[in-house]
C-alpha positions as CSV (number, residue, x, y, z in Angstrom):
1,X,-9.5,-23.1,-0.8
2,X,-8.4,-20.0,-3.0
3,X,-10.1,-16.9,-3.3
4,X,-9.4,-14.8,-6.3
5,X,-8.8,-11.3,-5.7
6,X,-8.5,-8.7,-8.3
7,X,-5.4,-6.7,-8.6
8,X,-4.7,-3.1,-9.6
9,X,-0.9,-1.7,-10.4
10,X,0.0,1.1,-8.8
11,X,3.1,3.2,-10.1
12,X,4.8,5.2,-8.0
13,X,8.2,8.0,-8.2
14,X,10.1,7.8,-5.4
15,X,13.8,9.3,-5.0
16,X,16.7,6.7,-5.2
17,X,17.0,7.0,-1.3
18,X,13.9,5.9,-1.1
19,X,13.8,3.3,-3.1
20,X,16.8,1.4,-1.7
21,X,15.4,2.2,1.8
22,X,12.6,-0.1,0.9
23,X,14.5,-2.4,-0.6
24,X,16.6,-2.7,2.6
25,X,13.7,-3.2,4.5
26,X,12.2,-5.4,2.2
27,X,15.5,-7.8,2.3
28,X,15.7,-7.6,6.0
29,X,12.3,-9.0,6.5
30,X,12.8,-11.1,4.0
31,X,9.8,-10.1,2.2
32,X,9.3,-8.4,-1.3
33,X,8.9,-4.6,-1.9
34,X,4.9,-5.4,-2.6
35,X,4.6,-7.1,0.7
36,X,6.2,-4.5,2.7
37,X,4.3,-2.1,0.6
38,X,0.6,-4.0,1.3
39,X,1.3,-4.7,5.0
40,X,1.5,-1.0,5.3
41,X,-1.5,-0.5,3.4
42,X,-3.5,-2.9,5.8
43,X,-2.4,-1.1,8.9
44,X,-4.3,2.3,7.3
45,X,-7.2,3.4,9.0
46,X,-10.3,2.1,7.2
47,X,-12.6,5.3,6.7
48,X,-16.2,5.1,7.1
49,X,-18.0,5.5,4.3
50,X,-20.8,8.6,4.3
51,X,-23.7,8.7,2.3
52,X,-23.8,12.4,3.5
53,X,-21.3,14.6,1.7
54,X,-19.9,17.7,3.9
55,X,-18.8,19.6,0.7
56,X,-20.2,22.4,-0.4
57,X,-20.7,23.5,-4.1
C-alpha cells in the first residue's frame, strides 16, 4: 500500500566544506544527501502546538 505524501523543496547555501561533508556522509551510509538530510529532520523535537500565544504586541 502507498501513501502519497506531498513534497516541498527546500534550497539551501551552504559553504563548499559543507557541502562535501554531507556528501561524504551521504556516500558512507550509502544513502543520498535528502535522506541524510530527512533522517535529521525526523530526529527534531516535535514542538507542541499552542493555541495560546506568549507574544506580546
Amino acid at each position: 500500500m502507498y501513501i502519497y505524501m506531498e513534497k516541498k523543496d527546500i534550497h539551501v547555501r551552504v559553504s563548499k566544506r559543507r557541502y562535501d561533508k554531507l556528501r561524504l556522509v551521504a556516500q558512507a551510509k550509502e544513502k543520498t544527501i535528502t535522506q541524510i538530510i530527512e533522517d535529521y529532520i525526523d530526529r527534531l523535537p516535535t514542538p507542541e502546538i499552542d493555541n495560546h500565544s506568549d507574544t506580546h504586541s
